[in-house]
C-alpha positions as CSV (number, residue, x, y, z in Angstrom):
1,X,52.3,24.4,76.6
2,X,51.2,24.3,73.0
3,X,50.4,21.1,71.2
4,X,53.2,19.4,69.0
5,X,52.1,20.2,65.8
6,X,53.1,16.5,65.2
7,X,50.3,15.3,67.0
8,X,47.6,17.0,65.0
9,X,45.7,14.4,63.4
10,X,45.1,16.7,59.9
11,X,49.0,17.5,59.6
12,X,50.2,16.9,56.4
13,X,52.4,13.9,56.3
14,X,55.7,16.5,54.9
15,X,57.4,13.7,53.5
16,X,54.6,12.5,51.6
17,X,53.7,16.2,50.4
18,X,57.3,16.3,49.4
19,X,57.5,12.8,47.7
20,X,54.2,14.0,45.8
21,X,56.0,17.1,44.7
22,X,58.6,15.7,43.3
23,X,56.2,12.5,41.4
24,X,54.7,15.7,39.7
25,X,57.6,17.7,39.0
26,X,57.9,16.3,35.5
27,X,54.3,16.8,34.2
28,X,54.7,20.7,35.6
29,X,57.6,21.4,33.5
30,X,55.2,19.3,30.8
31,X,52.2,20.9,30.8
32,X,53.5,24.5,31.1
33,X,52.9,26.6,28.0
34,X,50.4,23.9,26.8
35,X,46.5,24.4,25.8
36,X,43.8,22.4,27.9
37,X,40.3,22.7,27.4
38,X,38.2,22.2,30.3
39,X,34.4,21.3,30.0
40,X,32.6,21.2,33.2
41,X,29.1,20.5,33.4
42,X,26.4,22.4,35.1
43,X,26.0,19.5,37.9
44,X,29.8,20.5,38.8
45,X,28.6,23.9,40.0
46,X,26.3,22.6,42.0
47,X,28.5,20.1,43.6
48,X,29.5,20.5,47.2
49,X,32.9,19.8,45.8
50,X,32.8,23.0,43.2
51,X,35.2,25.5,45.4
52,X,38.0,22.8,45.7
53,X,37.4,22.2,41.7
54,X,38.0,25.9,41.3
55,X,40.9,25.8,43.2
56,X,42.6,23.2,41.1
57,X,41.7,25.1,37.8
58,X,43.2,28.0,39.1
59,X,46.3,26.0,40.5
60,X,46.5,24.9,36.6
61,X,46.4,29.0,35.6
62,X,49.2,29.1,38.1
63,X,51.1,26.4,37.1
64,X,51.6,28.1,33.5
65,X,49.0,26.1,31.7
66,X,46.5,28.1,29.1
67,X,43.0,27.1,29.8
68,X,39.9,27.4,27.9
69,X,37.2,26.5,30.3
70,X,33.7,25.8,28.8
71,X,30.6,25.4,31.9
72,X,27.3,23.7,31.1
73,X,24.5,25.2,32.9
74,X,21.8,22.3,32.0
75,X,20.4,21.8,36.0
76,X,20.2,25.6,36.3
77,X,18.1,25.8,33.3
78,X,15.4,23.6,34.2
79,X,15.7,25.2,37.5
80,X,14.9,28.7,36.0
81,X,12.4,27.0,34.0
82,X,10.8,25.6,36.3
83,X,10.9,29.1,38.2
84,X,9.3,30.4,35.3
85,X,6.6,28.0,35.7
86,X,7.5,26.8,32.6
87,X,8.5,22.7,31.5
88,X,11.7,21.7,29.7
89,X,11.7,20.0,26.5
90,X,13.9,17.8,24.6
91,X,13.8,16.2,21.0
92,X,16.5,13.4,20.9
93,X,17.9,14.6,23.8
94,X,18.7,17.9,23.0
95,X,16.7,21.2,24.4
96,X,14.2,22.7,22.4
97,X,14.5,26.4,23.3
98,X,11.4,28.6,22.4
99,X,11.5,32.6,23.3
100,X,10.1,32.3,26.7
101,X,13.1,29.4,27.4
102,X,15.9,31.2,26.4
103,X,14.8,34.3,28.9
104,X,15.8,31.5,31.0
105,X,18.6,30.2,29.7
106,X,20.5,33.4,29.9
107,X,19.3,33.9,33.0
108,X,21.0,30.7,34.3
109,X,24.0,31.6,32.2
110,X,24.4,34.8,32.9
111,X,24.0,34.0,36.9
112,X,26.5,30.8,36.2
113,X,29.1,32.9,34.9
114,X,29.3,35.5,37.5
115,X,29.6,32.3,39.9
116,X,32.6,31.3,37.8
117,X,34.1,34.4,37.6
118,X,33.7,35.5,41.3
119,X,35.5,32.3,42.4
120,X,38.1,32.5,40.5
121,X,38.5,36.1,41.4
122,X,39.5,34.9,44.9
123,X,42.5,35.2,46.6
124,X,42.2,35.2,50.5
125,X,45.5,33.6,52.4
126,X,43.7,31.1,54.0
127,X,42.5,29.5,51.1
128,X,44.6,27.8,48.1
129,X,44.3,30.3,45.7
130,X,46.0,33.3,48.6
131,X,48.2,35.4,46.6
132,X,46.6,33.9,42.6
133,X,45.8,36.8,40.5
134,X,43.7,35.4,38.2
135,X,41.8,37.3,35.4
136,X,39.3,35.9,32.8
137,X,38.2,36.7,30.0
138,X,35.1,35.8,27.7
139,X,32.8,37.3,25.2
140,X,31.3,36.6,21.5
141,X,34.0,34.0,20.7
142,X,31.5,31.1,19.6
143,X,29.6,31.5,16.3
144,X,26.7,30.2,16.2
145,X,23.7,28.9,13.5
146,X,20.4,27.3,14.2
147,X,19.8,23.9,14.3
148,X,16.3,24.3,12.9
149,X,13.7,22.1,12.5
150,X,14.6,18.4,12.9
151,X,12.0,15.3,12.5
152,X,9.3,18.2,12.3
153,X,10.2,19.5,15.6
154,X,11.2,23.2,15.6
155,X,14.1,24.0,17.8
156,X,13.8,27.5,18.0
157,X,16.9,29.4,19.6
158,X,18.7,26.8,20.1
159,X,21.5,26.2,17.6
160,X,25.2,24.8,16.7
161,X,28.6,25.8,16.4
162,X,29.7,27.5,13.2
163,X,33.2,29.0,13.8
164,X,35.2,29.4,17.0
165,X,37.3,32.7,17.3
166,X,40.8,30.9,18.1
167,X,42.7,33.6,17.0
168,X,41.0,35.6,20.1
169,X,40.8,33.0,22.3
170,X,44.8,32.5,21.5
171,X,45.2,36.4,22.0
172,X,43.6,36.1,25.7
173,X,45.3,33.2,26.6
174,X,48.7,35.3,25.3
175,X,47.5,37.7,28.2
176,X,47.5,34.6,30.9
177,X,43.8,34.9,30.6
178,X,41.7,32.2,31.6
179,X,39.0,31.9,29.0
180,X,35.3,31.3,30.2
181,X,32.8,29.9,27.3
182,X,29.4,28.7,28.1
183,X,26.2,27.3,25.9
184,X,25.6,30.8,24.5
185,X,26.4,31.6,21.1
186,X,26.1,33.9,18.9
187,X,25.1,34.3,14.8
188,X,26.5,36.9,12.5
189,X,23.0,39.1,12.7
190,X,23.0,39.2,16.0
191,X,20.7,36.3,17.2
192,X,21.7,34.4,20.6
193,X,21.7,30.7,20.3
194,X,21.4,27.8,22.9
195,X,24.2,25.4,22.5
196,X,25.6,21.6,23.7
197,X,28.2,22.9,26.1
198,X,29.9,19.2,24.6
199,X,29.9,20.9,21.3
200,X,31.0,24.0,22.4
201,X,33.9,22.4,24.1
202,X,34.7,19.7,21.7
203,X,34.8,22.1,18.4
204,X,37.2,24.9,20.9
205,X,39.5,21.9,21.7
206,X,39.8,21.1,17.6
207,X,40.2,24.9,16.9
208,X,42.7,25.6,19.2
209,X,45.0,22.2,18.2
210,X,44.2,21.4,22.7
211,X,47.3,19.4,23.8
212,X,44.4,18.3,26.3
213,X,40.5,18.3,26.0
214,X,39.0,17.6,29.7
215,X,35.9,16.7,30.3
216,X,35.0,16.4,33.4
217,X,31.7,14.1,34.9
218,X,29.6,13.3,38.1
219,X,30.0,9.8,39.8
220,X,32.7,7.6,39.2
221,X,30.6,5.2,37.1
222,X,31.8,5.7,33.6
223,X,35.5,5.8,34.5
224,X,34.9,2.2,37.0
225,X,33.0,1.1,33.5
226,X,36.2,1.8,31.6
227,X,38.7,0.7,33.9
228,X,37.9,-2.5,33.5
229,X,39.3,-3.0,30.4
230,X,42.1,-0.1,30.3
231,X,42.3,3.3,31.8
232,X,43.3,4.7,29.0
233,X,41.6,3.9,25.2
234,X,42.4,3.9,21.6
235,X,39.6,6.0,19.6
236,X,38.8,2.4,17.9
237,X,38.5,1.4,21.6
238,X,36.7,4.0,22.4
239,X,34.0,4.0,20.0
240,X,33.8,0.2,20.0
241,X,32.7,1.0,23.7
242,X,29.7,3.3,22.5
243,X,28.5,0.2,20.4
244,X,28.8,-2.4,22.3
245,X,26.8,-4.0,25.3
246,X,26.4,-0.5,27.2
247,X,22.9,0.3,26.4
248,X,22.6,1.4,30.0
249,X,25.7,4.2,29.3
250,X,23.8,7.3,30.6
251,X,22.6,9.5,28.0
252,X,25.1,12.7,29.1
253,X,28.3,10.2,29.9
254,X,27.4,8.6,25.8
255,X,27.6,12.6,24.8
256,X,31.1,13.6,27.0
257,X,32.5,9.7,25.6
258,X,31.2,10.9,21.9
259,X,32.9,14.7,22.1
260,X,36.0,13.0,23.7
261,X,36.1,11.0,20.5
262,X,35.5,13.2,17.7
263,X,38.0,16.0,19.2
264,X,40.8,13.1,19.0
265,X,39.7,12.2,15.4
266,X,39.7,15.7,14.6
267,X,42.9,16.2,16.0
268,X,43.5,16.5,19.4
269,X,45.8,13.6,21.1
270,X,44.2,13.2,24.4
271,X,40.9,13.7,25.9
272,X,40.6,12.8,29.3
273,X,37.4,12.1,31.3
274,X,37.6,12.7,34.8
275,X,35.2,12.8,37.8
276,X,34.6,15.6,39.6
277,X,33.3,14.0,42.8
278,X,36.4,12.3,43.8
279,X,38.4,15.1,45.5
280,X,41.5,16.1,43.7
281,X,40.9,13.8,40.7
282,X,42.0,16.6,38.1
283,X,44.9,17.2,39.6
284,X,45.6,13.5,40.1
285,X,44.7,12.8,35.9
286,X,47.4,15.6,35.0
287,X,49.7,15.2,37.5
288,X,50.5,11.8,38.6
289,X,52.1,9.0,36.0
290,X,48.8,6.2,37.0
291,X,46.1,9.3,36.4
292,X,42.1,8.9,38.0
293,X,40.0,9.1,35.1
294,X,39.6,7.3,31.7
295,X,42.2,8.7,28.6
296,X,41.3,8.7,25.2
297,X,43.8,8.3,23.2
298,X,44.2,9.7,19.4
299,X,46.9,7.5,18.3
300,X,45.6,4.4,17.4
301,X,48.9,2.8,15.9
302,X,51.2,3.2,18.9
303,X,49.1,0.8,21.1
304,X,51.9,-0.3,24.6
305,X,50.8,-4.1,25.1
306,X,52.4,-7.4,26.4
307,X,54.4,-9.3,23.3
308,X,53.0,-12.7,22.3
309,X,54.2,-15.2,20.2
310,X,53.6,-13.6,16.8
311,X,55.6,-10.7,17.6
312,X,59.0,-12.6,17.9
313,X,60.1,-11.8,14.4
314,X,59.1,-8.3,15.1
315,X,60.9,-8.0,18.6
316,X,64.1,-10.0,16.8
317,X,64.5,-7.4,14.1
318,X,65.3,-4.8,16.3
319,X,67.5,-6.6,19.1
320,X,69.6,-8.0,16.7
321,X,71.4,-5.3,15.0
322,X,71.6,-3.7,18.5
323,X,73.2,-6.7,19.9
324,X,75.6,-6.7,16.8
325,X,76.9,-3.6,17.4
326,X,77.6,-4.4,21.0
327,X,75.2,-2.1,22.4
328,X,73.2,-5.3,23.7
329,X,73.6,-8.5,25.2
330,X,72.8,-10.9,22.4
331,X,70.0,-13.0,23.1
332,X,68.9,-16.5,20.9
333,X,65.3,-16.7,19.3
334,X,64.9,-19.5,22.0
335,X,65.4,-17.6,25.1
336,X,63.4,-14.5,23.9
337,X,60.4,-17.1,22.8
338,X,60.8,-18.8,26.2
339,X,60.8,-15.1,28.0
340,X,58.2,-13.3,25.3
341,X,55.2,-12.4,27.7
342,X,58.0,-10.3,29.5
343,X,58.1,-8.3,26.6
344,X,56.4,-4.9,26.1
345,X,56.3,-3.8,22.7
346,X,54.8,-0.8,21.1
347,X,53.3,-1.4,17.2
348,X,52.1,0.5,14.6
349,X,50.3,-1.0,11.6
350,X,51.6,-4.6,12.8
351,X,55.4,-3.5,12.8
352,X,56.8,-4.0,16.2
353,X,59.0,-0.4,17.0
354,X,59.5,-0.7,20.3
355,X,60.3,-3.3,23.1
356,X,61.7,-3.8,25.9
357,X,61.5,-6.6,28.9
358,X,61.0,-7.1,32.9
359,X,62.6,-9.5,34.0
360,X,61.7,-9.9,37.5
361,X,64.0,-11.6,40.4
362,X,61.1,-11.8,43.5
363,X,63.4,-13.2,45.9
364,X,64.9,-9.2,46.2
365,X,62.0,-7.6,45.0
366,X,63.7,-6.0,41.8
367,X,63.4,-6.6,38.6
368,X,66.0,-6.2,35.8
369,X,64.9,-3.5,32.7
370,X,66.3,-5.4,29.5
371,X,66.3,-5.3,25.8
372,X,65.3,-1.8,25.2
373,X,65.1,-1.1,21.7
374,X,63.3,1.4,18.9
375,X,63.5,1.0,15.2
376,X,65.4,3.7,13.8
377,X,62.6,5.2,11.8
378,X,61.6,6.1,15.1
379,X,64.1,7.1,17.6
380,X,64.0,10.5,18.8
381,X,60.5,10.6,20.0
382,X,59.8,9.1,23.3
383,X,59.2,5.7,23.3
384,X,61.2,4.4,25.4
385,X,59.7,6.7,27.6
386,X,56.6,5.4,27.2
387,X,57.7,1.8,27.6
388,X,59.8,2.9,31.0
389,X,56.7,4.2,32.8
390,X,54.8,1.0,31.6
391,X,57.6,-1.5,33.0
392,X,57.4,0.2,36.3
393,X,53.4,0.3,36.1
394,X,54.0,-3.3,36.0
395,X,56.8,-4.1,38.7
396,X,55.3,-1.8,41.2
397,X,52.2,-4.4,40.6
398,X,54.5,-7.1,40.8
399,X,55.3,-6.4,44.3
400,X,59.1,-4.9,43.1
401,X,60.8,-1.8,44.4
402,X,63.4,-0.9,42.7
403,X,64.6,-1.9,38.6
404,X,68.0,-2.0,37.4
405,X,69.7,-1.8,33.9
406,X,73.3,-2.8,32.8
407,X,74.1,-0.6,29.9
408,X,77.4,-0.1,27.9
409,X,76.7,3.1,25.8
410,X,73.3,5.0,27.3
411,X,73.6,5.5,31.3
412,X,72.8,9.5,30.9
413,X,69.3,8.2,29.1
414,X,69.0,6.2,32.0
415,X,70.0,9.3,34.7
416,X,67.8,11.5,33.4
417,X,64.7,9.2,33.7
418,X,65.5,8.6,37.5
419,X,68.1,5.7,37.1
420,X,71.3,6.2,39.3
421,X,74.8,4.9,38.7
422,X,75.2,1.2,41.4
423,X,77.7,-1.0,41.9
424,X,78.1,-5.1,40.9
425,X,77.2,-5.5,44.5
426,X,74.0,-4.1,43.9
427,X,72.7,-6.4,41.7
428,X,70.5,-10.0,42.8
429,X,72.6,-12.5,43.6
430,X,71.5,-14.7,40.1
431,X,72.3,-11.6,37.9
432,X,75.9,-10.9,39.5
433,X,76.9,-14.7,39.0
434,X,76.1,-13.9,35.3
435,X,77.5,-10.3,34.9
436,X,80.0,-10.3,32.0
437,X,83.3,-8.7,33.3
438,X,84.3,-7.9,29.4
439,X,81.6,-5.8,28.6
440,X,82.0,-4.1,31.3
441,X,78.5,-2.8,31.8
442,X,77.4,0.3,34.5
443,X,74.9,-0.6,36.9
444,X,72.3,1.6,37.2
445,X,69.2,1.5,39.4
446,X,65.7,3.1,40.3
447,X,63.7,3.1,43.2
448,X,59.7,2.5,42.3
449,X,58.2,5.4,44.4
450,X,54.2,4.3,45.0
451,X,51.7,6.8,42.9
């Protein structure tokens, strides 16, 4: 008699697989249609983990998003070089690359690409990419110039990034192309140029207005490093990281940090850095609401933090025409000062334009969503999105499982973001002693799935 496939200790868990499905659902219908740039460093293709890594890329392709992918080659050169009998060399960190050097650099290129290429090219049943028909595309869409000599050292063919070819790039990617860039570039007469992959990827993310720049990294150092004050950064953050106590910030995490940077000041809203050692971790960055990697943020004005004392006026002004009108419960200055570190407000420029509150009732284990409230310069974008997903960030932390809301005029807001209509009954004991039978409010309620 066969075994139960129950028993099998690698069985997927099917409710988990279908709970995880659903988590990502939204970021799918999200991300289709949108731009990422992907820069993965040579070590990546050397990493045990490089099929599976291929396999989520492609799962990206396949999941409608247009992706740029830009491969470093750097352990592959010094393995040709050395090969070649020949020994790398640097000046400030960057590769001096004589005639004999580049030989080897296209080599390891040339050899990297095919890897690239081949992989992606599979699509075998028993793997995750059975029945993907993925194509790629690539060629001379980097312009390149020479960097020249620099503190009297001669850098010979290797160069920097003049121009990138979006409107070709944009053409392929029309096609459902995946585009393939690489350190090679290219000048107007004809000359082949070593590049910084970082450079590379960085200046295609700014040309092509990325919705995402990715750049991916060995270890989980630099992400542990950043967690500790926030997964996700502010550019000011960001570059106040570079300068402060981190002399011992590994010379190729400084440069991925530094392109993550400049492609958010130059435009793009959100570079993500994301290690490729931890199985699944690009997926899990794109795809979940909590992320595994460290965001960089281009926004610096829209900051989400915890209210304090100084904000009251701020949080005030925009309660107290709502409550006016009815559309919330009116609150005194004294209660909202007593209650402010259960505030989450968004600001820009020191003007509060966003808030809302958790107000938690352990006993049940739920806590109740209050006080929700944009200025009216900026309502219609999505931050009261923004400030949902960060109350549940902090009730699923709180130990709560589900929230609730009592609203008058916006329950469909409230459906749509996972809310569902409840009953009085519903609610903890200590808020249905205080519910106000006049107003008349619907009860609405959401389970806090873990992520």
């Amino acid at each position: 008699m066969p075994a139960s496939r129950n028993n099998n200790p690698l069985a997927i868990d099917q409710n988990a697989m279908v709970a995880a499905l659903r988590a990502s659902a939204p970021y799918v219908h999200a991300h289709r249609g949108r731009t990422f740039v992907i820069h993965l460093p040579g070590e990546a293709a050397a990493s045990p983990r490089f099929v599976d890594l291929i396999y989520d890329v492609a799962l990206l392709a396949s999941l409608g998003v247009r992706l740029v992918i830009i491969f470093g080659a750097r352990p592959q050169i010094d393995a040709a070089l050395a090969s070649a009998g020949l020994t790398p060399r640097l000046s400030h960190g960057v590769r001096v690359t004589d005639a004999d050097a580049l030989v080897c650099v296209r080599q390891a290129v040339g050899s990297l690409q095919m890897a690239y290429e081949a992989h992606l090219s599979t699509s075998l049943a028993s793997t995750p990419m059975g029945g993907a028909r993925i194509s790629t595309a690539s060629g001379n869409l980097v312009t390149a110039r020479p960097m020249g000599v620099v503190d009297g050292v001669d850098h010979g063919h290797t160069g920097e990034v003049r121009r990138i070819d979006s409107a070709s790039i944009n053409a392929h990617l029309a096609r459902g192309h995946i585009v393939l860039l690489s350190c090679i570039g290219y000048s107007p007469s004809g000359e082949i140029f070593n590049l910084v992959t970082e450079d590379v990827a960085g200046a295609t993310a700014t040309a092509l207005a990325a919705d995402k720049f990715v750049l991916m990294h060995p270890g989980a150092a630099m992400h542990a490093r950043f967690a500790e004050s926030s997964p996700g950064l502010t550019v000011d953050a960001a570059r106040a990281m570079l300068t402060a106590d981190n002399a011992d910030l590994a010379a190729a995490d400084r440069a991925r940090l530094e392109a993550a940077i400049r492609a958010c000041e130059a435009g793009v809203e959100r570079s993500h850095l994301v290690s490729f050692d931890t199985d699944g971790a690009l997926l899990r960055e794109l795809y979940s609401r909590d992320g595994l990697g460290t965001m960089v943020a281009a926004d610096t004005y829209d900051a989400v933090r915890t209210a304090t004392p100084e904000d009251l006026g701020g949080v005030l002004a925009l309660i107290e025409p709502l409550a006016e009108a009815g559309l919330l419960v009116p609150r005194s200055r004294e209660a909202i000062e007593l209650d402010i570190e259960r505030y989450v407000v968004m600001a820009r420029d020191g003007l509060i334009t966003a808030c809302c509150a958790l107000m938690p009732y352990p006993e049940e284990a739920v806590g109740e969503l209050a006080c929700v409230a944009v200025h009216p310069a900026y309502r219609g974008g999505n931050r009261a999105a923004i400030l949902l997903a960060e109350i549940e960030k902090r009730a699923r932390a709180a130990g709560l499982t589900h929230l609730f809301v009592l609203t008058t005029r916006a329950p469909h807001w409230f459906v749509e973001h996972g809310f569902e209509p409840s009953s009085i009954e519903a609610l903890p004991l200590a808020k249905r002693a205080l519910y106000n039978y006049q107003r008349n409010s619907a009860v609405l309620i959401k389970p806090l799935v873990a992520v």
